[in-house]
mmCIF file of the C-alpha atoms, coordinates in Angstrom:
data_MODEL
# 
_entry.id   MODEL 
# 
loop_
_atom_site.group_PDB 
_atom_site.id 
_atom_site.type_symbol 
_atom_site.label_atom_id 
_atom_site.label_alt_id 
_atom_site.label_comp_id 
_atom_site.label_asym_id 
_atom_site.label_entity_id 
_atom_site.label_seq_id 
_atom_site.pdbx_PDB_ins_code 
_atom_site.Cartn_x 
_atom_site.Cartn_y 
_atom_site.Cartn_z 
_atom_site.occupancy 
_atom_site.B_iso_or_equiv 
_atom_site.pdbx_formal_charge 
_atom_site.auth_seq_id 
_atom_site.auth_comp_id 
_atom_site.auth_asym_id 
_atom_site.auth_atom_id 
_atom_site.pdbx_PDB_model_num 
ATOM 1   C CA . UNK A 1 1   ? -2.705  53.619 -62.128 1.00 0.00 ? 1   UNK A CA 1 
ATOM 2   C CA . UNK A 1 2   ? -4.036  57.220 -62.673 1.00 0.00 ? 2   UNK A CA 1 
ATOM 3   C CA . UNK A 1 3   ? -6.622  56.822 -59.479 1.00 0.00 ? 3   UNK A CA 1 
ATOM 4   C CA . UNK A 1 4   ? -3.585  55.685 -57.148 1.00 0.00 ? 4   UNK A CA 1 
ATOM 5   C CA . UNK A 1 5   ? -3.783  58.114 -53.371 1.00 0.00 ? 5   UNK A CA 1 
ATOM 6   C CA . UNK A 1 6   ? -0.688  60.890 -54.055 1.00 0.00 ? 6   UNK A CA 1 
ATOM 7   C CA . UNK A 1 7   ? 0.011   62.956 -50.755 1.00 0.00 ? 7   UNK A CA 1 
ATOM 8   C CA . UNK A 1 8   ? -0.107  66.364 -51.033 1.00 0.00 ? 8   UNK A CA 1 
ATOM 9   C CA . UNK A 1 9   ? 2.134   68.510 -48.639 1.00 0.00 ? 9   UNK A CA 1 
ATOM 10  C CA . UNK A 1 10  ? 1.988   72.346 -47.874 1.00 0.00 ? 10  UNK A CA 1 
ATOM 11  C CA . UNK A 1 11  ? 5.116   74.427 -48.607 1.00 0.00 ? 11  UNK A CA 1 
ATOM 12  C CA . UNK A 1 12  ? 5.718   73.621 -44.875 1.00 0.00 ? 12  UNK A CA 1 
ATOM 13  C CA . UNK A 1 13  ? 5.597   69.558 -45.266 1.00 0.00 ? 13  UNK A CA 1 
ATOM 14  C CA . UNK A 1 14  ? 2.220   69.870 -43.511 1.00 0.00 ? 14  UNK A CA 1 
ATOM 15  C CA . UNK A 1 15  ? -0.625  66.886 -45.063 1.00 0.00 ? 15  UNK A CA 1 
ATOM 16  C CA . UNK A 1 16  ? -2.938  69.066 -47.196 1.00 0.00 ? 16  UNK A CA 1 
ATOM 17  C CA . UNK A 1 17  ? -4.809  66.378 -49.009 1.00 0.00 ? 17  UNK A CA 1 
ATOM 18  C CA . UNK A 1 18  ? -4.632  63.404 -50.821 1.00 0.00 ? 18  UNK A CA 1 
ATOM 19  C CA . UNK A 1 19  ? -5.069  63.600 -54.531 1.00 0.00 ? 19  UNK A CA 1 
ATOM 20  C CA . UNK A 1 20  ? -5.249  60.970 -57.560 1.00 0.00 ? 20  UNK A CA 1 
ATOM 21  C CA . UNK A 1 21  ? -1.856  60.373 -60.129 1.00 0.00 ? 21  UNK A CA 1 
ATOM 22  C CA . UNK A 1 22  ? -3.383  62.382 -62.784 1.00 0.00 ? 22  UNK A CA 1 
ATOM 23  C CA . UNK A 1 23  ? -4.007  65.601 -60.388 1.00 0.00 ? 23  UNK A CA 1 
ATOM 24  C CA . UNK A 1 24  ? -0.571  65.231 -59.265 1.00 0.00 ? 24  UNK A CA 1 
ATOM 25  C CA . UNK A 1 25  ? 1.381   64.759 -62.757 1.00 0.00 ? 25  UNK A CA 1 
ATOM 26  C CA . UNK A 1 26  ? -1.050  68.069 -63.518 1.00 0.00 ? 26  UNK A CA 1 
ATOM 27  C CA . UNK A 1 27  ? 0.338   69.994 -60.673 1.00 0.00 ? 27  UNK A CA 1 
ATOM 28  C CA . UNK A 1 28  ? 4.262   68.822 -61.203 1.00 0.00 ? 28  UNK A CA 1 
ATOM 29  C CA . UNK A 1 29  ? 4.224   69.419 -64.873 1.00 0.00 ? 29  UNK A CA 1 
ATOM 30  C CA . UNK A 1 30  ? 2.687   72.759 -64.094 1.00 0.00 ? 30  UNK A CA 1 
ATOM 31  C CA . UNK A 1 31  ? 5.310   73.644 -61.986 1.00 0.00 ? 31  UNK A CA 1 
ATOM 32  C CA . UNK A 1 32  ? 3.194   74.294 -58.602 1.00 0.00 ? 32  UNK A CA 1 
ATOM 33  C CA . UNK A 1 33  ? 4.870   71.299 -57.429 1.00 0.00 ? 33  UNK A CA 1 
ATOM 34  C CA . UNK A 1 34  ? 7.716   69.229 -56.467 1.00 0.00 ? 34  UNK A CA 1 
ATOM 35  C CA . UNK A 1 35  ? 7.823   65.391 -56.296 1.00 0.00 ? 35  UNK A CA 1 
ATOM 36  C CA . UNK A 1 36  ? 9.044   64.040 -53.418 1.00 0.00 ? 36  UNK A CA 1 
ATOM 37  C CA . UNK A 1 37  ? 8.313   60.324 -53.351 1.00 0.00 ? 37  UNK A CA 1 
ATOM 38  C CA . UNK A 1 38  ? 7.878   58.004 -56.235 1.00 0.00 ? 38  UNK A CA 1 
ATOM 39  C CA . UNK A 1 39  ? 5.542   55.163 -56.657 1.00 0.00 ? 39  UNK A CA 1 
ATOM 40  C CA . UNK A 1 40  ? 7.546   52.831 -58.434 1.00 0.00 ? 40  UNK A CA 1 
ATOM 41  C CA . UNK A 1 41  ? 4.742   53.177 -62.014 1.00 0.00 ? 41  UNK A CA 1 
ATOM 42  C CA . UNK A 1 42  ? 5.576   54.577 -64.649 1.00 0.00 ? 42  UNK A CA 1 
ATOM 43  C CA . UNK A 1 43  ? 3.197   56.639 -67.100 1.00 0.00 ? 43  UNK A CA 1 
ATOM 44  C CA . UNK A 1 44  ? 3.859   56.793 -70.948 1.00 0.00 ? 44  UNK A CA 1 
ATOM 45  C CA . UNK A 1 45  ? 2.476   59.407 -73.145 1.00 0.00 ? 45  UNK A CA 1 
ATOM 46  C CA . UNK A 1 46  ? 3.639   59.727 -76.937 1.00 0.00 ? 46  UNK A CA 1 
ATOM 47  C CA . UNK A 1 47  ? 6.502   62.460 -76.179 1.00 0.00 ? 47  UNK A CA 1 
ATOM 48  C CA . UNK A 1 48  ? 7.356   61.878 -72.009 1.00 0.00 ? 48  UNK A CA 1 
ATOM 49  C CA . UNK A 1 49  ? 7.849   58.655 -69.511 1.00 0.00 ? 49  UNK A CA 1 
ATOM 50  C CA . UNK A 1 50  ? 7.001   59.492 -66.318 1.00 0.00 ? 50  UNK A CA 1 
ATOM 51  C CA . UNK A 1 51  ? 7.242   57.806 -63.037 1.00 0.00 ? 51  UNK A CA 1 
ATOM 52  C CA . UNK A 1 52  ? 4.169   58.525 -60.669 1.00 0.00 ? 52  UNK A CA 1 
ATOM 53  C CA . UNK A 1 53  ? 4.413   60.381 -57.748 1.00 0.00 ? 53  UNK A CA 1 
ATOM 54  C CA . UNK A 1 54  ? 3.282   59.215 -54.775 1.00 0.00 ? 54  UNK A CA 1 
ATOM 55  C CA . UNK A 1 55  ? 3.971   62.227 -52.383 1.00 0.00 ? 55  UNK A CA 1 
ATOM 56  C CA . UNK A 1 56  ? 4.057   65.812 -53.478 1.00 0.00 ? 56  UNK A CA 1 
ATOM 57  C CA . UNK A 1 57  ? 4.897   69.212 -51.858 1.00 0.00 ? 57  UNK A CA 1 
ATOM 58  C CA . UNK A 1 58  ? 3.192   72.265 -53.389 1.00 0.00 ? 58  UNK A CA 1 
ATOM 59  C CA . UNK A 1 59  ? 5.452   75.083 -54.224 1.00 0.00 ? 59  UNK A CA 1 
ATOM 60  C CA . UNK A 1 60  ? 3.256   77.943 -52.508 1.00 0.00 ? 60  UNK A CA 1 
ATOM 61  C CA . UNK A 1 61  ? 2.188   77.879 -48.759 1.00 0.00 ? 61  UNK A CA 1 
ATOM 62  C CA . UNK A 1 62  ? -1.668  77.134 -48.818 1.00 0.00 ? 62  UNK A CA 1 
ATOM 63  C CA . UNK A 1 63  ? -4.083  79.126 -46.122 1.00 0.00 ? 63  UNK A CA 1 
ATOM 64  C CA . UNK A 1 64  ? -7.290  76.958 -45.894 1.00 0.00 ? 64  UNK A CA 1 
ATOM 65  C CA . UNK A 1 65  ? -9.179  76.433 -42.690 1.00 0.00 ? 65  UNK A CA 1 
ATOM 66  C CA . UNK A 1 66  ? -8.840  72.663 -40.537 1.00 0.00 ? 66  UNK A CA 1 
ATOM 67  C CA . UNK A 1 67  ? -11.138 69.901 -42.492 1.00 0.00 ? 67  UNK A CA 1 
ATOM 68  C CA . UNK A 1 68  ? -15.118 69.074 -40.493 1.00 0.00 ? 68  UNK A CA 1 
ATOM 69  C CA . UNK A 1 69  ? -15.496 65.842 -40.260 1.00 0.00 ? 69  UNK A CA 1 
ATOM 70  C CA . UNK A 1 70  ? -18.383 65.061 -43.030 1.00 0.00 ? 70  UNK A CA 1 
ATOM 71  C CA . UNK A 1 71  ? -21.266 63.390 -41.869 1.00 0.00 ? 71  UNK A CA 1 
ATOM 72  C CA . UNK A 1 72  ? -21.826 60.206 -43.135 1.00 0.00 ? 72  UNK A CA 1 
ATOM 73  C CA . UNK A 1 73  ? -22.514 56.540 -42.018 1.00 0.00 ? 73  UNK A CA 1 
ATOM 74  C CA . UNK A 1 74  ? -19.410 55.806 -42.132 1.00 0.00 ? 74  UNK A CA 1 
ATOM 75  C CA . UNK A 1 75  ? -18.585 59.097 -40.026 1.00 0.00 ? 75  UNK A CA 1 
ATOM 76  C CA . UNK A 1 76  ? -20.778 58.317 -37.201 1.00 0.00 ? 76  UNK A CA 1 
ATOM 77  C CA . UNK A 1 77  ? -20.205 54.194 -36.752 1.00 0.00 ? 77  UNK A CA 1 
ATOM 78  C CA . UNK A 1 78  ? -15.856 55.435 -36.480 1.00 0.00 ? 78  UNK A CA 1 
ATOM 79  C CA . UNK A 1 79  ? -17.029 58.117 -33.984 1.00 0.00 ? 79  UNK A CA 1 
ATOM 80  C CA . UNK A 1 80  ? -19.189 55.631 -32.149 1.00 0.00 ? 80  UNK A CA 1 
ATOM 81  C CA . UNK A 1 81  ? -16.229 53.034 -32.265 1.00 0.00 ? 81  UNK A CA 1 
ATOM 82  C CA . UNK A 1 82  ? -18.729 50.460 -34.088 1.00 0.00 ? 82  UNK A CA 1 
ATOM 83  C CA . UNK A 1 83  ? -20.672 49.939 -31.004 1.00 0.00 ? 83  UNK A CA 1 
ATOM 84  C CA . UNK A 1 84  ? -24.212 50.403 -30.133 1.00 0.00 ? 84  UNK A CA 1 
ATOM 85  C CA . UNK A 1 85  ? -24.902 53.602 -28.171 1.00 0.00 ? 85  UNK A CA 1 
ATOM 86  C CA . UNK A 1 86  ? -27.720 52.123 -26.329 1.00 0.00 ? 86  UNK A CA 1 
ATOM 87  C CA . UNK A 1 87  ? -26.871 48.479 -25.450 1.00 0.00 ? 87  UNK A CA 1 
ATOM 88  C CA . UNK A 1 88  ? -22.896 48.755 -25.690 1.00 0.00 ? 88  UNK A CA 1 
ATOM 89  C CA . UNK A 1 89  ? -22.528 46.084 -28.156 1.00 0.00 ? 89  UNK A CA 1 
ATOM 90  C CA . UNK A 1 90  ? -19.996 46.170 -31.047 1.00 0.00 ? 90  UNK A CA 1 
ATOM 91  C CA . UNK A 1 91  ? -20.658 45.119 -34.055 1.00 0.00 ? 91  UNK A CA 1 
ATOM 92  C CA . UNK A 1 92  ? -20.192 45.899 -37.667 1.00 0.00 ? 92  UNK A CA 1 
ATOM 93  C CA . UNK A 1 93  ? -23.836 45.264 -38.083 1.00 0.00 ? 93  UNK A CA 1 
ATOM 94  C CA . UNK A 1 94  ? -25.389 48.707 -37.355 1.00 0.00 ? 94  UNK A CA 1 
ATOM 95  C CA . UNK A 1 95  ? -27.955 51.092 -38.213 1.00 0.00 ? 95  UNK A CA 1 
ATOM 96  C CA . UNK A 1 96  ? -27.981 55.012 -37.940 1.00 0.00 ? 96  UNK A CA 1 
ATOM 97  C CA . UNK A 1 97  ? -30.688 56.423 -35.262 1.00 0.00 ? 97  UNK A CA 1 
ATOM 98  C CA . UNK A 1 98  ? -32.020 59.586 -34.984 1.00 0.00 ? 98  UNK A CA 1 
ATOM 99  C CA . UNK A 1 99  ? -31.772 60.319 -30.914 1.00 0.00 ? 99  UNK A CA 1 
ATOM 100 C CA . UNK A 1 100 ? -34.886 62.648 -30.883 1.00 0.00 ? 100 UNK A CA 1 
ATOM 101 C CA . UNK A 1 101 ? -37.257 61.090 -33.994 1.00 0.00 ? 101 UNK A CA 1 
ATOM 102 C CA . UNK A 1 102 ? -36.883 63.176 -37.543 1.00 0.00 ? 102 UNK A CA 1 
ATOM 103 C CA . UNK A 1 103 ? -41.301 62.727 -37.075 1.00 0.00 ? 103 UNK A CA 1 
ATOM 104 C CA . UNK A 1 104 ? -40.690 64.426 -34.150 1.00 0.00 ? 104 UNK A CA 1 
ATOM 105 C CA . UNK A 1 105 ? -38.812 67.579 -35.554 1.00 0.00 ? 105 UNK A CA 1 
ATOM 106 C CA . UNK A 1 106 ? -35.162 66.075 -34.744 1.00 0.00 ? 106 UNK A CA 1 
ATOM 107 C CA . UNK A 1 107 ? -32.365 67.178 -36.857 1.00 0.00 ? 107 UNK A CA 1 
ATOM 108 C CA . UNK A 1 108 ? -30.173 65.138 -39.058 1.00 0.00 ? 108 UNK A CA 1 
ATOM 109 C CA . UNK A 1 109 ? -26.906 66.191 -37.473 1.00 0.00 ? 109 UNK A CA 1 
ATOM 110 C CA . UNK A 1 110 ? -23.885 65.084 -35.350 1.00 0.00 ? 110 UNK A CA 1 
ATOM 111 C CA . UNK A 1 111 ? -25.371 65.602 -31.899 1.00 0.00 ? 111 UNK A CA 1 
ATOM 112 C CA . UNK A 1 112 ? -28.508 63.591 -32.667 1.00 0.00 ? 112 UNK A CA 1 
ATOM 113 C CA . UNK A 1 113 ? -27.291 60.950 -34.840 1.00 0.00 ? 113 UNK A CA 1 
ATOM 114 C CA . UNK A 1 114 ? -26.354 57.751 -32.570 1.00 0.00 ? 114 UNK A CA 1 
ATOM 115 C CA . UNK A 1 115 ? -25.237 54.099 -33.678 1.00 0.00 ? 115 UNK A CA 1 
ATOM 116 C CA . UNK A 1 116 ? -27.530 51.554 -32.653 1.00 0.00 ? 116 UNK A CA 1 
ATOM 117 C CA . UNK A 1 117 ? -27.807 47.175 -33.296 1.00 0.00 ? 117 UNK A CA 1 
ATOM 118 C CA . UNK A 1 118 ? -30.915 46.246 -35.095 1.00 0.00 ? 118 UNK A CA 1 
ATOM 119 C CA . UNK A 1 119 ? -32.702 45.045 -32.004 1.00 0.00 ? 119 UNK A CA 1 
ATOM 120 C CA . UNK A 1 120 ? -31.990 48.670 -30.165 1.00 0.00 ? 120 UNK A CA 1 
ATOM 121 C CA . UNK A 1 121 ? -33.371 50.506 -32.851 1.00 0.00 ? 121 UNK A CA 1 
ATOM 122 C CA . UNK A 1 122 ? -36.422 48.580 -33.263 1.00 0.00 ? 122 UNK A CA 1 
ATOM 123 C CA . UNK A 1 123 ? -37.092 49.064 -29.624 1.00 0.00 ? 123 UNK A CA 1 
ATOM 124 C CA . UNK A 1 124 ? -36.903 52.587 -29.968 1.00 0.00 ? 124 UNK A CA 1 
ATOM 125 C CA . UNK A 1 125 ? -38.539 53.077 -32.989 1.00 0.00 ? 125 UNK A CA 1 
ATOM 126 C CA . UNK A 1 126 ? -40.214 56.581 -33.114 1.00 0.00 ? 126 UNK A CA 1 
ATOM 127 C CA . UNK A 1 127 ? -39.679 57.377 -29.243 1.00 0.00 ? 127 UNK A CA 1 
ATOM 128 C CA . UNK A 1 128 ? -37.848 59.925 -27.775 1.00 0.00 ? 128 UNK A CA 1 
ATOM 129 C CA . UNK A 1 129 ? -35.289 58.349 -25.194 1.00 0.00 ? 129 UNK A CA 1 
ATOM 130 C CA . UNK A 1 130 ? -37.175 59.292 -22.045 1.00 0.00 ? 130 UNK A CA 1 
ATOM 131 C CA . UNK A 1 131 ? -40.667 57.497 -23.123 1.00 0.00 ? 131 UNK A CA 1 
ATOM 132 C CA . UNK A 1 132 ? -38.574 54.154 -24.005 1.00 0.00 ? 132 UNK A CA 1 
ATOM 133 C CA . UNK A 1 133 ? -36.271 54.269 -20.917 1.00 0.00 ? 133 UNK A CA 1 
ATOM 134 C CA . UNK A 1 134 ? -33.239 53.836 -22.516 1.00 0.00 ? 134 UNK A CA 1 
ATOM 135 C CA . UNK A 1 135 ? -29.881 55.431 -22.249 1.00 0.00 ? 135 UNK A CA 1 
ATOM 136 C CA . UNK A 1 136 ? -27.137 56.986 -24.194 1.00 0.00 ? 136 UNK A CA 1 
ATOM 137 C CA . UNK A 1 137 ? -23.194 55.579 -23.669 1.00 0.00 ? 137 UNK A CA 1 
ATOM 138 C CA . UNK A 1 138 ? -21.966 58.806 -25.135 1.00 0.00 ? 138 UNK A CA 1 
ATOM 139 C CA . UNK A 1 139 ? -23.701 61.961 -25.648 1.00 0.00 ? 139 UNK A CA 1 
ATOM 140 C CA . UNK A 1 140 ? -23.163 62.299 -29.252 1.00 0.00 ? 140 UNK A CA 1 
ATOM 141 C CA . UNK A 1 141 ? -21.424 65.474 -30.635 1.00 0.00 ? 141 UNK A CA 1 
ATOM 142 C CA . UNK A 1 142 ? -19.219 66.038 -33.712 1.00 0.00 ? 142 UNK A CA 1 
ATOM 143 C CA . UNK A 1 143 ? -15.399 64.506 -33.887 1.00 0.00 ? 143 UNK A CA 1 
ATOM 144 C CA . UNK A 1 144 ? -12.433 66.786 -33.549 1.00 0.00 ? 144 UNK A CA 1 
ATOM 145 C CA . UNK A 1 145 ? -10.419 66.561 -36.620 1.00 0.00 ? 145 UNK A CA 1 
ATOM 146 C CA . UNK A 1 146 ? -7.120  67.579 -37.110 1.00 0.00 ? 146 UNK A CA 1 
ATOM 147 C CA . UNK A 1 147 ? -4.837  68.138 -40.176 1.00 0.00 ? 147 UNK A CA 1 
ATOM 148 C CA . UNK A 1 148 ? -4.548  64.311 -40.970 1.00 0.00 ? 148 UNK A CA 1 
ATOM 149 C CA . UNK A 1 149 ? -8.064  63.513 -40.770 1.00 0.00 ? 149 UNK A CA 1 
ATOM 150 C CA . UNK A 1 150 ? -8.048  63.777 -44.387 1.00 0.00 ? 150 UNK A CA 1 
ATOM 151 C CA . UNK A 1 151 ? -5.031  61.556 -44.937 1.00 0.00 ? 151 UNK A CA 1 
ATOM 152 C CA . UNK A 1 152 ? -6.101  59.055 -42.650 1.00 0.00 ? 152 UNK A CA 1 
ATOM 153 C CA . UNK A 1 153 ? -9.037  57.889 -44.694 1.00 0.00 ? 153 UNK A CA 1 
ATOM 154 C CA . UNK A 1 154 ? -6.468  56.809 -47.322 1.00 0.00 ? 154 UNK A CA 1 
ATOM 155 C CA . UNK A 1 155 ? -4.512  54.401 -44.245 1.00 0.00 ? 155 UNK A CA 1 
ATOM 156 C CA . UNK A 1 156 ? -6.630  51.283 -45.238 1.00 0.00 ? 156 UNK A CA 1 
ATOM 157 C CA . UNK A 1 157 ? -6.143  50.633 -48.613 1.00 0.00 ? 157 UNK A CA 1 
ATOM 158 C CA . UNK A 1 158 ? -2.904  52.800 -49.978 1.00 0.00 ? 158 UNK A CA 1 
ATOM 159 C CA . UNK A 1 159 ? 0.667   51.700 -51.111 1.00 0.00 ? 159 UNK A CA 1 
ATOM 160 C CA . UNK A 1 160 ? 1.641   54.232 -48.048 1.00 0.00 ? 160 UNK A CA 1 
ATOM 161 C CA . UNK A 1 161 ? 5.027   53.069 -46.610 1.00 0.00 ? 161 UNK A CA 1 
ATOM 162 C CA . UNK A 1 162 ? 6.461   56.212 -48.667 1.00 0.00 ? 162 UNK A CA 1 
ATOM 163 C CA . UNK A 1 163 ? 4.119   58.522 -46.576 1.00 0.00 ? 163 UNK A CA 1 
ATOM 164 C CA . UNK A 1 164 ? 5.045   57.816 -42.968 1.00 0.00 ? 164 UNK A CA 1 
ATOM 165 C CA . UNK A 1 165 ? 7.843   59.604 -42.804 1.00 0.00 ? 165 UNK A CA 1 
ATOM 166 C CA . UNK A 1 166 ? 5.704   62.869 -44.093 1.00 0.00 ? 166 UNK A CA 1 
ATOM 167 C CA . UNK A 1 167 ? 2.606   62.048 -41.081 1.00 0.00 ? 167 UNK A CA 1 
ATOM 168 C CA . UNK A 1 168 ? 4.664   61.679 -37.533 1.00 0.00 ? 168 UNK A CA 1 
ATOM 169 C CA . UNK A 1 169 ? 1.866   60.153 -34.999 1.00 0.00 ? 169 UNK A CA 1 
ATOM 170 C CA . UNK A 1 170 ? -0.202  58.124 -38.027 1.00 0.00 ? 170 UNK A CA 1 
ATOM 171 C CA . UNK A 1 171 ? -0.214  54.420 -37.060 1.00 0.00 ? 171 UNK A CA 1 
ATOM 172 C CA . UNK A 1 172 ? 0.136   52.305 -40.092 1.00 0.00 ? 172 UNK A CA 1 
ATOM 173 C CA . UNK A 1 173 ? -1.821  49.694 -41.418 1.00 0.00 ? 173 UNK A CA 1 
ATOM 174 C CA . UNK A 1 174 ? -1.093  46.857 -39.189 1.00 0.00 ? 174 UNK A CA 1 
ATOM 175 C CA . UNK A 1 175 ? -1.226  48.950 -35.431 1.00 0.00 ? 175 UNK A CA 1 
ATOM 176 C CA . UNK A 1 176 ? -4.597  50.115 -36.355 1.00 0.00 ? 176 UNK A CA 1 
ATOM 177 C CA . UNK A 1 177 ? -7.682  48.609 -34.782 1.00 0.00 ? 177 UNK A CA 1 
ATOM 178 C CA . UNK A 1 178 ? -10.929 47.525 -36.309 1.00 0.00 ? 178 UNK A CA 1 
ATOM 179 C CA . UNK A 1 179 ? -13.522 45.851 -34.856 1.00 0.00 ? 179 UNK A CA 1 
ATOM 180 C CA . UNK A 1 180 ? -14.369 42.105 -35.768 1.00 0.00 ? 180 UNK A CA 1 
# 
């Protein structure tokens, strides 16, 4: 109940972040901010009943700069669209290559970190690109995020009916697309 995904709104109603129940009580009680959305729990303590919040709107407007996409697995097989960068298939089976070899002094960053299927990275092993004759899809280069990349990690799994109405342009659950 306490780990459950609260929205967190600017003063402006713009998506800040997405918090846990306890962080959010914390911030309410502490009058920096508002609830604006329920959850439908409720949270007991020996002198308060409380029902959970499950969108919040800070009482101050917050300056902070526009989230990076972090680089992760993850990161780089939703950039990639879960499809191999060399052979085009897509697959949820997929490993992480580097496109010029970390032996050979590549770096561990956006633009040379490439999905590839099993078989594609095996055939590539070590090479650079141009000694194994294969070719990229997509040269690879960080995402562009925008103000709800951080709330749109949260889409899968939250209770977030409540939230759409906060997030104009967010799909919901069943419009998204994954791959099979």
């Amino acid at each position: 109940m306490y780990n459950a995904p609260v929205l967190v709104l600017n003063q402006n109603f713009e998506p800040l972040n997405v918090c846990n129940v306890r962080r959010a009580l914390v911030l309410v009680l502490g009058g920096k901010a508002e609830v604006l959305e329920l959850n439908h729990q409720i949270v007991h303590s020996p002198s308060l009943t409380l029902h959970c919040p499950s969108v919040i709107r800070l009482s101050h407007l917050i300056k902070r700069p526009r989230p990076r996409a972090r680089l992760s697995r993850r990161e780089v097989f939703i950039r990639d669209n879960y499809t191999c960068q060399y052979c085009g298939t897509r697959t949820r089976d997929l490993t992480l290559d580097h496109v010029v070899p970390r032996s050979k002094g590549g770096p561990h960053t956006w633009e040379n970190l490439v999905s590839a299927c099993k078989a594609c990275n095996h055939r590539k092993g070590g090479k650079n690109l141009w000694e194994t004759k294969m070719h990229l899809a997509h040269p690879p280069r960080e995402p562009r995020t925008n103000i709800y990349y951080m709330v749109h990690r949260y889409m899968d799994h939250g209770p977030l009916d409540e939230w759409l109405i906060y997030l104009p342009g967010i799909q919901t659950n069943s419009s998204s697309s994954n791959p099979s």
